[in-house]
C-alpha positions as CSV (number, residue, x, y, z in Angstrom):
1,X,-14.3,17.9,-25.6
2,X,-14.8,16.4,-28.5
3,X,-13.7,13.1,-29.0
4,X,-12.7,13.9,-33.1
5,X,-10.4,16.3,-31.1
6,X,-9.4,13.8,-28.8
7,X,-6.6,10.9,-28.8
8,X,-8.9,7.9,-28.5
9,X,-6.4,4.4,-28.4
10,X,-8.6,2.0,-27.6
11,X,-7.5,-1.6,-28.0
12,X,-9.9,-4.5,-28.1
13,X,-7.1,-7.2,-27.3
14,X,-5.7,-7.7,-24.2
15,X,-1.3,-7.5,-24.1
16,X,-0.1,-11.0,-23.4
17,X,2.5,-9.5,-20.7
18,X,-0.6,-7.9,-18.5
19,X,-1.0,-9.6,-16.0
20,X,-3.8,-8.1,-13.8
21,X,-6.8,-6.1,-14.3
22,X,-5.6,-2.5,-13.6
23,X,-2.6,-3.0,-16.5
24,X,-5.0,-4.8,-18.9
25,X,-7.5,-2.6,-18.4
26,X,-4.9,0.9,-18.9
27,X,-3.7,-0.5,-21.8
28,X,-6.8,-0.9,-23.6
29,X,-8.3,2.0,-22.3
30,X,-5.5,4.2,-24.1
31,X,-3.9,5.2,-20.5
32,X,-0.6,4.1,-20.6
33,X,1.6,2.7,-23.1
34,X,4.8,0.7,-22.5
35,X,8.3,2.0,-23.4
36,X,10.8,-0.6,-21.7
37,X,10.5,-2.5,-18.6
38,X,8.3,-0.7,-15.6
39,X,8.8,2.9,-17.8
40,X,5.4,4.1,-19.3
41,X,4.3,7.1,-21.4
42,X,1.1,8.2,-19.9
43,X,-1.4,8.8,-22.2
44,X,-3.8,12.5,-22.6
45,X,-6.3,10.1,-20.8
46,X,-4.0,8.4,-18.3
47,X,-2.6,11.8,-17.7
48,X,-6.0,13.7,-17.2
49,X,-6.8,11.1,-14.2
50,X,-3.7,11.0,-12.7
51,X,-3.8,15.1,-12.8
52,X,-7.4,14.6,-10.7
53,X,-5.8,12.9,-8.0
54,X,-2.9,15.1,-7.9
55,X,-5.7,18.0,-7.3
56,X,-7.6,16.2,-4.3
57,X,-4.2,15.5,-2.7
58,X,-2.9,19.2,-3.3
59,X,-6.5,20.6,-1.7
60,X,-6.2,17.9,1.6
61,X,-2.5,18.9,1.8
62,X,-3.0,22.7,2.0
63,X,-6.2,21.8,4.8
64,X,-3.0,20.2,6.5
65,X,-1.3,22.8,6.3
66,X,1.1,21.6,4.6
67,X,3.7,23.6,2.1
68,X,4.5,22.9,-1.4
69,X,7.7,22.6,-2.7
70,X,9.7,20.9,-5.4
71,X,13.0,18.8,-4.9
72,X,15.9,17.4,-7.9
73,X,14.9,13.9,-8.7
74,X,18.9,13.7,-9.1
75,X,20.6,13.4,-5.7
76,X,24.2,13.9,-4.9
77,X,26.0,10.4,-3.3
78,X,27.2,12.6,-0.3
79,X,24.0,13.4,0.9
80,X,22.8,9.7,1.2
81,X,26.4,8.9,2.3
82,X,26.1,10.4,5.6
83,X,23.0,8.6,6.3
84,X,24.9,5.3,5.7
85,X,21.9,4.5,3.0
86,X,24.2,4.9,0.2
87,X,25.9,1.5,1.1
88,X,22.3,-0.3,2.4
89,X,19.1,1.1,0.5
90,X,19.9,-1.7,-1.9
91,X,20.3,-2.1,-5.6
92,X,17.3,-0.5,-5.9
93,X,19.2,2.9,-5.7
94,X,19.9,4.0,-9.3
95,X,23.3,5.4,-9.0
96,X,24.7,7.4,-12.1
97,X,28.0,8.8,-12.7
98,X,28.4,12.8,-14.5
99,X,31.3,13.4,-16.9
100,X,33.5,14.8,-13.8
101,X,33.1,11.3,-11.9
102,X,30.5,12.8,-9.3
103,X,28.7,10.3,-8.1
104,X,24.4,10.3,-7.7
105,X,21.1,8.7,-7.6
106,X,17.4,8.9,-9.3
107,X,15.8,9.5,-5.7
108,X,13.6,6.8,-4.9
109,X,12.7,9.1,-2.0
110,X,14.1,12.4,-0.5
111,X,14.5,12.2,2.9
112,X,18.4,13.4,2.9
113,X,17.5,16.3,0.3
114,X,14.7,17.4,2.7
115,X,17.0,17.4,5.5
116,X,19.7,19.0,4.0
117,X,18.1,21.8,2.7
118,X,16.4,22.4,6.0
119,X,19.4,22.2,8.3
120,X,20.3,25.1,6.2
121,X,16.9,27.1,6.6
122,X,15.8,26.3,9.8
123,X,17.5,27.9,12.8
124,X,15.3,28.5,15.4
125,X,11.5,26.4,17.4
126,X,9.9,29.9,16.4
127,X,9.9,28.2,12.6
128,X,8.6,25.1,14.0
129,X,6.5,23.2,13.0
130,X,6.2,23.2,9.6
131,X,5.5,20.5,7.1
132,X,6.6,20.5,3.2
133,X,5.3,18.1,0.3
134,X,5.6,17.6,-3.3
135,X,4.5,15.4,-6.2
136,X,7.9,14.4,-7.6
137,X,8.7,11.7,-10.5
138,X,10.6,9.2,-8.5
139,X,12.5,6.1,-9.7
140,X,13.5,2.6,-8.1
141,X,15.3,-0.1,-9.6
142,X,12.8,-3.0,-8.8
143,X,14.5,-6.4,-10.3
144,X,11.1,-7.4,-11.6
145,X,9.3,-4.5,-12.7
146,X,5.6,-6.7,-13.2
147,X,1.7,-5.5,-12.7
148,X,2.1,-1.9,-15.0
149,X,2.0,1.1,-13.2
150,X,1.8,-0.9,-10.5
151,X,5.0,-1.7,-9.3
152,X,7.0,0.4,-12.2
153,X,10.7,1.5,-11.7
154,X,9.7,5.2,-12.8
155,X,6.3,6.3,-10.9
156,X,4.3,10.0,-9.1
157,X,4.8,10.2,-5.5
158,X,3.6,12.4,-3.3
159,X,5.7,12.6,-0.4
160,X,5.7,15.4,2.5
161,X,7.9,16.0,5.8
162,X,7.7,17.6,8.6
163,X,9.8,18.8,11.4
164,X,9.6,19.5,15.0
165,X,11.4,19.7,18.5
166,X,9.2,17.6,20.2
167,X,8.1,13.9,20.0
168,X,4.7,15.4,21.2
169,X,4.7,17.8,18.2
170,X,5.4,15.3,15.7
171,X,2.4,13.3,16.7
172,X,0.1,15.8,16.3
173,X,1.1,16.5,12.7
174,X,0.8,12.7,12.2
175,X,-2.2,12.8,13.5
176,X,-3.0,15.3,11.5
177,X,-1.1,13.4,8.2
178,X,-3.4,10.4,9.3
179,X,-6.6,12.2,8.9
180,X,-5.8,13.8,5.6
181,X,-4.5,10.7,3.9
182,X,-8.1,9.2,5.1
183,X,-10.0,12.4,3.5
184,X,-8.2,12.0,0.1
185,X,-8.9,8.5,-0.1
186,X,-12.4,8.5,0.8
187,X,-12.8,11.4,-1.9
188,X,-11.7,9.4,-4.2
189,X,-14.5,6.4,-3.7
190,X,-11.8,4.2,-2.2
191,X,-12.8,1.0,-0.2
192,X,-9.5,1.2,2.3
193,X,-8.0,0.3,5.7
194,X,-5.5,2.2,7.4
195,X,-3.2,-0.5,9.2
196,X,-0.2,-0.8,11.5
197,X,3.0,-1.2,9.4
198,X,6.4,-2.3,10.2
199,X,8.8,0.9,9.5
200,X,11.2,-0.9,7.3
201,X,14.2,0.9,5.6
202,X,12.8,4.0,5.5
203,X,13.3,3.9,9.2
204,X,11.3,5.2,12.8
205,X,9.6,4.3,15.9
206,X,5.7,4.3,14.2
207,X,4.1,3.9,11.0
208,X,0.8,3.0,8.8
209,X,0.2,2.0,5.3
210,X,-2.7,2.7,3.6
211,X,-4.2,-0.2,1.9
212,X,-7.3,0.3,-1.1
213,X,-8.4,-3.5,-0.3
214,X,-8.4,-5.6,-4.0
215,X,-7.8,-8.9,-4.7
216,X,-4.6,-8.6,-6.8
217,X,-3.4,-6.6,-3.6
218,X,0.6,-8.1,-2.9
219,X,0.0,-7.4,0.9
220,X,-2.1,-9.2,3.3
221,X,-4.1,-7.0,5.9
222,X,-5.8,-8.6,9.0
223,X,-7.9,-6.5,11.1
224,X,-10.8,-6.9,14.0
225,X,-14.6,-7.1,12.9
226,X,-15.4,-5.9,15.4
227,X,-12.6,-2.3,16.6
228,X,-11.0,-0.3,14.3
229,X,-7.4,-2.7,14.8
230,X,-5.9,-3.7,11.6
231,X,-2.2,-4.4,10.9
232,X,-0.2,-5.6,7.8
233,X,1.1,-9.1,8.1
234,X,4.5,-8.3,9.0
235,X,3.1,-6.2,12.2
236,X,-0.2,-8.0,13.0
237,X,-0.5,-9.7,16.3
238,X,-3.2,-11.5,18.4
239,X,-4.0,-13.3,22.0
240,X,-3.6,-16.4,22.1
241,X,-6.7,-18.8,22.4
242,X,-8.7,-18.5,25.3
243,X,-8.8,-21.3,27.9
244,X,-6.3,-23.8,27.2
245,X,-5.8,-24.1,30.8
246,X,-7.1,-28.1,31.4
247,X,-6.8,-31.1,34.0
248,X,-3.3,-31.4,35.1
249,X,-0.4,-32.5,32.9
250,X,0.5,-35.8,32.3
251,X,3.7,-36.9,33.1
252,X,6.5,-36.6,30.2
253,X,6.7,-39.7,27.9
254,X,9.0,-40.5,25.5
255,X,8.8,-43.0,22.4
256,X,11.2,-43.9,20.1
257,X,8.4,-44.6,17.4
258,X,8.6,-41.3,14.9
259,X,5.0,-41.0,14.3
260,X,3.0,-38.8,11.5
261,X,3.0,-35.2,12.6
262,X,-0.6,-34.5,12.0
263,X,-1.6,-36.8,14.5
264,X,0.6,-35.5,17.2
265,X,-1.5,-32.6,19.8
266,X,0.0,-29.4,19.8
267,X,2.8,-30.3,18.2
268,X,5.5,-28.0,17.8
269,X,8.6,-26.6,15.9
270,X,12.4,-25.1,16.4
271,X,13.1,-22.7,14.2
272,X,17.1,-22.4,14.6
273,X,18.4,-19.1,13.4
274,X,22.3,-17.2,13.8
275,X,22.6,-15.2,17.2
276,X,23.6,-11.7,18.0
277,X,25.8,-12.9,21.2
278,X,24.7,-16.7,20.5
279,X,26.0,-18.8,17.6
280,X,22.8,-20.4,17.7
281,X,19.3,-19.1,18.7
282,X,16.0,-21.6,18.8
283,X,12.9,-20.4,17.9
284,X,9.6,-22.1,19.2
285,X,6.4,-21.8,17.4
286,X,3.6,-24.6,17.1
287,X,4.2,-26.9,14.0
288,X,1.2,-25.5,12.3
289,X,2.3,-21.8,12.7
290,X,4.1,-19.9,10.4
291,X,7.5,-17.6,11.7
292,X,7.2,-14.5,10.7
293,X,10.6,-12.9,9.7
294,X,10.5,-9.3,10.6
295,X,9.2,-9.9,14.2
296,X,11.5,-12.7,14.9
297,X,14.9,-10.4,13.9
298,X,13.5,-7.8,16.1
299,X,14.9,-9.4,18.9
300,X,17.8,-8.6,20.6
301,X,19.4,-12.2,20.6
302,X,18.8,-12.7,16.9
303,X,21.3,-11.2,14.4
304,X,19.5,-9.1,11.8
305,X,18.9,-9.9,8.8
306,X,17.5,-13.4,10.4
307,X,19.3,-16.3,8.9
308,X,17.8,-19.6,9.2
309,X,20.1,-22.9,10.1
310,X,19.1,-26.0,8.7
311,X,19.1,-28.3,11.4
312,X,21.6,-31.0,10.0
313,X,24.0,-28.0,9.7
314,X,27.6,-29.3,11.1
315,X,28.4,-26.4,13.1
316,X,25.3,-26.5,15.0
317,X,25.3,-30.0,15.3
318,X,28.7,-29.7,16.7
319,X,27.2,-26.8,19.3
320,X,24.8,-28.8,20.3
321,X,27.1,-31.8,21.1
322,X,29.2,-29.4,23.2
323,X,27.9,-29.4,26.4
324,X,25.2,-31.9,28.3
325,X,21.8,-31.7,26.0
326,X,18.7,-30.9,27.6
327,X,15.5,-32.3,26.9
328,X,14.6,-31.3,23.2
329,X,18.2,-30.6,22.7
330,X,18.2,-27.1,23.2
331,X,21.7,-26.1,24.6
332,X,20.5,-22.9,23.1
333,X,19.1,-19.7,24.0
334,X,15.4,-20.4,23.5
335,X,12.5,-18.4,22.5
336,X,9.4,-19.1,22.7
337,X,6.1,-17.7,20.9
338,X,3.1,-16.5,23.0
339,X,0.4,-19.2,21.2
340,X,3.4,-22.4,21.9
341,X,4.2,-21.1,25.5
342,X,0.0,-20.9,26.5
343,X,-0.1,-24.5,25.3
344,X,-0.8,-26.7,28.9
345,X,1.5,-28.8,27.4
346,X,3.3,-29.6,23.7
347,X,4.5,-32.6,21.7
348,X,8.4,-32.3,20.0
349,X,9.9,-34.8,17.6
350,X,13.5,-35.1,16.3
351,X,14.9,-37.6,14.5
352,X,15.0,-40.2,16.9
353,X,12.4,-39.5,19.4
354,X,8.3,-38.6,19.8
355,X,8.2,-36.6,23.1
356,X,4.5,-36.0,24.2
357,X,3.2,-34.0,27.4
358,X,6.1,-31.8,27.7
359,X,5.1,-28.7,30.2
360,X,6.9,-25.9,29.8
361,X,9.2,-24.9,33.1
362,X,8.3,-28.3,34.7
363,X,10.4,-30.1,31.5
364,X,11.8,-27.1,29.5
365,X,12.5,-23.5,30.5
366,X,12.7,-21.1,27.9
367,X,14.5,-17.6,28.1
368,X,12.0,-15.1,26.7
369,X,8.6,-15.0,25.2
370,X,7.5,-12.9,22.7
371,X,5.3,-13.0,19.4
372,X,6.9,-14.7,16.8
373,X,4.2,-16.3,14.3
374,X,2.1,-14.8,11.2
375,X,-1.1,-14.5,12.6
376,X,-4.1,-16.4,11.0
377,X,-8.3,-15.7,10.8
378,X,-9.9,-16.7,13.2
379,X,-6.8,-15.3,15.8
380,X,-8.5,-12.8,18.9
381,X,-7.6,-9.3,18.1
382,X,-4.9,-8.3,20.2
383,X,-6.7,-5.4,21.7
384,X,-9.5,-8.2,22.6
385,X,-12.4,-7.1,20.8
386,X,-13.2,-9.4,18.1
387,X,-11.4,-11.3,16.2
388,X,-9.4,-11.3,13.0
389,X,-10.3,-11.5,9.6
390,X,-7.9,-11.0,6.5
391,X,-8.0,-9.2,3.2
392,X,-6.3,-8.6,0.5
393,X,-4.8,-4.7,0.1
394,X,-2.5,-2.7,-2.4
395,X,-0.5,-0.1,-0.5
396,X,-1.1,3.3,-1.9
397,X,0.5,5.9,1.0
398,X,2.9,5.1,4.2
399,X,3.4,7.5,6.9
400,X,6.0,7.2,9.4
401,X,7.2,9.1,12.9
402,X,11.0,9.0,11.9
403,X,11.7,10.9,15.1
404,X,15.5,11.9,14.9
405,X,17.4,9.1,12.6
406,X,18.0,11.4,9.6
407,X,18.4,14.9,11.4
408,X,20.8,13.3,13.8
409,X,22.7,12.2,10.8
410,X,23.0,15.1,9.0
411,X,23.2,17.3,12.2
412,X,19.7,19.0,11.5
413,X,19.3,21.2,14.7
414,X,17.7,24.0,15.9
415,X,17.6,26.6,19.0
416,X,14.9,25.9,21.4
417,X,13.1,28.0,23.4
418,X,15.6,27.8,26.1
419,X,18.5,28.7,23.8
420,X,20.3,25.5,23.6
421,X,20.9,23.2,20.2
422,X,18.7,20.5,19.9
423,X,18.1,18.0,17.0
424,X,14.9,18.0,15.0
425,X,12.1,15.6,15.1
426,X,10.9,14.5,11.7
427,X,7.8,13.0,10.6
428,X,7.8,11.3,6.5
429,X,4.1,10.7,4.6
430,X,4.5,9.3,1.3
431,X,1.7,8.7,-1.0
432,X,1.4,6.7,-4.7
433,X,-0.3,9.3,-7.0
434,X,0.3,7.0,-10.1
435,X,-0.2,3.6,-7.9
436,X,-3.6,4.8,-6.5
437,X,-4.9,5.5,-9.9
438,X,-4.3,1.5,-11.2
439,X,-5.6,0.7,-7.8
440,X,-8.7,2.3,-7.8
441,X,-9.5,0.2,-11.1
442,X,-8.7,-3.3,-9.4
443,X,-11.7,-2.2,-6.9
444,X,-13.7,-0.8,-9.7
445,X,-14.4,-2.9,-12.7
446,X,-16.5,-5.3,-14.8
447,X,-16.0,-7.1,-17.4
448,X,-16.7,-4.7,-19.7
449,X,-14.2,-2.3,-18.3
450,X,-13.2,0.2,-15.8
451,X,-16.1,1.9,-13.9
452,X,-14.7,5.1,-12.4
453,X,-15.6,6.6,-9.2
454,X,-17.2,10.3,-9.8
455,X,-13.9,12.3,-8.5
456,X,-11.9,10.4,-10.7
457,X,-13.7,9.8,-14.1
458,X,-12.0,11.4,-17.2
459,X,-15.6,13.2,-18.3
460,X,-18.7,13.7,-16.0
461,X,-20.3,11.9,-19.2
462,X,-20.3,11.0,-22.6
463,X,-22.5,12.0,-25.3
464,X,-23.0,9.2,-27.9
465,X,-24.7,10.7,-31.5
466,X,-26.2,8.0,-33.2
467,X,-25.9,8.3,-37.2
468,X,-25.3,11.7,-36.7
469,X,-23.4,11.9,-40.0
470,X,-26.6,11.3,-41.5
471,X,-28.9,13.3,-39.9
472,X,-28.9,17.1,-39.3
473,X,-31.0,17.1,-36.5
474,X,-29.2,14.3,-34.5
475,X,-26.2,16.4,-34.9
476,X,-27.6,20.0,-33.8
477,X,-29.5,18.4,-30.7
478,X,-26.1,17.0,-29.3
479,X,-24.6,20.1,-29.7
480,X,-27.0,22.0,-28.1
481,X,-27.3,19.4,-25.2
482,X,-23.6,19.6,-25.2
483,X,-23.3,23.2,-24.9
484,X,-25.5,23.2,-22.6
485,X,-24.1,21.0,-20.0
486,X,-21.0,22.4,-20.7
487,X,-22.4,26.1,-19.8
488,X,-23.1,24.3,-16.2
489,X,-19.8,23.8,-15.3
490,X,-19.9,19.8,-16.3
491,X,-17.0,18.2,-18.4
492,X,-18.7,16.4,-21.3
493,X,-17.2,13.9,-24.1
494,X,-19.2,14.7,-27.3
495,X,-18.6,11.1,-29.2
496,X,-18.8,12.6,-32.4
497,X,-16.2,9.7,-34.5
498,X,-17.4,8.3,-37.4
499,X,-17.8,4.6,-36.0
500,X,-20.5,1.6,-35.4
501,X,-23.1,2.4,-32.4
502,X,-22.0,-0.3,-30.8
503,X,-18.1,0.8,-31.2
504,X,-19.1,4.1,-29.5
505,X,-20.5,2.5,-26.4
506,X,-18.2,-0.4,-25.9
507,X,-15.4,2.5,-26.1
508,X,-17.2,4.6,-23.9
509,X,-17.7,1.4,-21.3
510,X,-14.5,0.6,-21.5
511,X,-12.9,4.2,-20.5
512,X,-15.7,3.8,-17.5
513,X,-17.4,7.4,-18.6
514,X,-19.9,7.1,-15.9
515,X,-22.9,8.4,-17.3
516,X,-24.0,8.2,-21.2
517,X,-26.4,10.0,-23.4
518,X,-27.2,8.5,-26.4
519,X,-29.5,10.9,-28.8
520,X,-30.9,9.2,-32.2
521,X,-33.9,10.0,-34.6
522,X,-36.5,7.7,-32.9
523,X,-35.7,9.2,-29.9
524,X,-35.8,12.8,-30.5
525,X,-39.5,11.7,-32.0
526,X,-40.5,11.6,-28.3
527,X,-38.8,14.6,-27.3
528,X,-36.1,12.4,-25.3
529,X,-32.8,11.0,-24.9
530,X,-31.3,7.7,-23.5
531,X,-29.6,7.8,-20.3
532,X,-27.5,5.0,-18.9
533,X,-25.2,4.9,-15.5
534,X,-22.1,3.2,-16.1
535,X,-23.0,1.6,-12.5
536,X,-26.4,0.4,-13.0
537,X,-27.8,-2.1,-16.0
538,X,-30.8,-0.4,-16.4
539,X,-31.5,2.5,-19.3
540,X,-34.2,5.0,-19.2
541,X,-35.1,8.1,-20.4
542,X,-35.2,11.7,-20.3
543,X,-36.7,14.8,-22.0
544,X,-33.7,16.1,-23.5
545,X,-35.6,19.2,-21.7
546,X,-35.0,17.7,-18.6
547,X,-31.5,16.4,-18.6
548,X,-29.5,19.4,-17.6
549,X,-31.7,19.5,-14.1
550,X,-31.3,15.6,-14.0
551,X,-27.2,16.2,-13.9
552,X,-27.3,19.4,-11.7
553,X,-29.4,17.4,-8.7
554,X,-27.6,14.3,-9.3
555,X,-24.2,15.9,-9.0
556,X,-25.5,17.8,-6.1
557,X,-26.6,14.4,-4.0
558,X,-23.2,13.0,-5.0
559,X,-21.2,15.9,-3.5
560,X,-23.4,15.7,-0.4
């Protein structure tokens, strides 16, 4: 390609509303352009990259074994209305209205589509199991469209589904899933960590996100130096410390000073939250520990979604003043979290009172432990190898064992190999094709621009002509090195635009071409041509001669 013949949009400014690195850097690259808020035209260059990653993920799908297909990105209401979601996906659902007052959605995803159309197809375990994709446009209406392609209302998904009659079946393929979403990232040159993930709304018993580790990553990953556990925030747990076991416990003691809470030992705190059969639930977790929302409404006693009481609140003031208080004033069901219930013993303060060497079942019994805090660095790994460290991660893909929640719902059964009706199994693995491409440029940047991975460059490389609109010979040599890299299969930008040398490279650096040629008069004198890596600072040269062998064993170590 010649870049004369190409849409070159370069900007040298950065946007005032781009906020991180992968939007900045899309924008002035020519990528993406804005066209209202989180909607973006993508760009022959934006377009060309995205189209790379949409090849590696087709070519891992098929060695899954996975089938294409291609879904409406308009849904009818129906549908989604007999899997309740109509009413609780949220106002992210796009619902739109046709001129006979049918109601529908943009499909932020296509789980009732999927089902529906198989529940149709599918009669019989002989046609089992079998596993469909596509790469569908899909749309969510996110309040705060921010970060670009990012987190855009309109985006390229790849999302697959597969469907079984077994739980043991479904595994397998998720198994499988697992695998290939691993394979496609580590083809592209991602740095990642595939972590435990809480299931959310899409729904299920079992799930993992996919997280390329950046710094302007939204999610928080912790996971073991030193086993292969990692975990999202929301799903991350640990052991508590190891022997807090001491001399024997103090006897209780009670003060009516209020002292500072920092200098008050293992301290700790009451969460109070609405109950399921309960008006009023108490949470325990130490005073420097954080509750973590999605474990703690979990429980069976907690009404979901959690709602926290403020502890001045009238009604539970009046619940609490019901009965006889305990000590600590918990007339409450009580819950405690692993790390408060393994302290020997706790301090508690309330309003009135500083309460120190309180032993839990001697002075307090609680109804149920369980793991209610955010985990923090320095935790043990839950699995007891090593011990936690955090990172930053953006969450390309998401794969979940669904089991039977949507084909139960929509009546999705088959014959088994007995005869009788049973309901499908269904597994759901979605994957950000326009998200990973902004994410693989938060991991791989200077700042002098992006710095592509091989498998998703734009060009192999980038000729650069110096003054070759004044010299003949400059000209002819790039063409002939052009054609003849070209001839060997390799996708070459000839930079033949009428602009400044130093234009022409800080263009090229900023694409993240990652390998340039630069051919000039004084260097055709020797025979030779500048070579530079986009990676590496260094420049040296080769015999113009030699540089088609150069690329071919280059290339050649890279794919090995």
């Amino acid at each position: 390609m010649r870049a004369s013949q190409w849409f070159t949009a370069t900007m040298r400014q950065t946007p005032n509303d781009a906020e991180i690195i992968s939007h900045q850097l899309m924008l002035r690259a020519g990528m993406i352009r804005k066209l209202g808020s989180g909607l973006y035209n993508w760009l022959p260059l934006g377009l060309k990259i995205l189209r790379k990653v949409e090849t590696i993920v087709r070519e891992e799908m098929h060695q899954a074994q996975a089938l294409e297909i291609l879904m409406p990105a308009v849904q009818p209401a129906e549908l989604w209305q007999e899997t309740k979601r109509w009413e609780t996906f949220g106002n992210q659902l796009l619902k739109i209205v046709d001129n006979n007052q049918r109601e529908y959605c943009f499909g932020p995803t296509h789980e009732e589509v999927i089902t529906d159309w198989v529940r149709q197809e599918l009669t019989s375990y002989k046609q089992l199991p079998v596993n469909f994709y596509q790469i569908q446009t899909k749309f969510r209406d996110e309040i705060r469209p921010r970060f670009g392609v990012m987190r855009a209302r309109e985006f390229l998904m790849k999302d697959a589904y597969s469907f079984h009659t077994s739980i043991e079946c479904l595994a397998q393929t998720y198994d499988k899933m697992f695998e290939a979403y691993k394979q496609i990232l580590t083809r592209l040159g991602l740095k990642f960590r595939a972590v435990e993930a809480d299931t959310g709304a899409i729904g299920g018993f079992a799930s993992h996100e996919f997280q390329v580790l950046a710094q302007a990553g939204e999610d928080c990953i912790f996971f073991s130096d030193s086993s292969d556990y990692a975990a999202n925030i929301e799903q991350a747990t640990s052991l508590p410390p190891h022997n807090l076991t001491v001399e024997p416990v103090p006897e209780l003691e009670i003060s009516e000073d209020i002292k500072p809470a920092e200098t008050l030992p293992n301290l700790v705190k009451i969460h109070w939250v609405v109950g399921q059969n309960a008006p009023f639930v108490a949470l325990v977790l130490k005073a420097c520990d954080t509750l973590n929302v999605i474990k703690a409404e979990k429980h069976a006693l907690v009404r979901a979604p959690l709602t926290l009481v403020d502890d001045n609140n009238p009604a539970l003031l009046a619940y609490l003043a019901s009965s006889e208080q305990t000590l600590l004033k918990l007339n409450a069901p009580l819950i405690v979290d692993t790390h408060a219930q393994a302290l020997p013993w706790f301090s508690y303060q309330d309003k009135q009172n500083t309460i120190t060497h309180i032993k839990w079942q001697r002075d307090v019994s609680y109804l149920d432990v369980c793991d209610l805090r955010n985990v923090k660095e320095g935790d043990r790994s839950p699995d007891g190898q090593g011990i936690l460290q955090s990172a930053r991660g953006i969450e390309v893909g998401h794969i979940f064992q669904l089991g039977d929640k949507y084909a139960k719902a929509m009546q999705a059964r088959v014959l088994n190999e007995h005869g009788q009706s049973t309901t499908l199994m269904m597994g759901c693995y979605g994957l950000g094709i326009s998200r990973i491409v902004a994410a693989a440029i938060e991991q791989h940047h200077d700042d002098k621009g992006i710095k592509w991975p091989p498998a998703l460059a734009p060009f192999d490389m980038v000729i650069i002509p110096i003054n070759a609109q004044k010299s003949d010979k400059v000209t002819q040599e790039a063409q002939a090195l052009y054609n003849a890299l070209q001839e060997e299969g390799f996708d070459v930008l000839l930079d033949d635009r009428n602009e400044r040398a130093g234009v022409l490279f800080a263009d090229n650096e900023l694409i993240g071409i990652p390998h340039r040629l630069v051919i000039s008069e004084k260097l055709l004198v020797n025979e030779e041509v500048e070579y530079k890596s986009r990676h590496l600072d260094e420049v040296s040269m080769l015999k113009k001669t030699h540089v088609v062998d150069f690329f071919k064993k280059l290339f050649a170590l890279q794919k090995a």
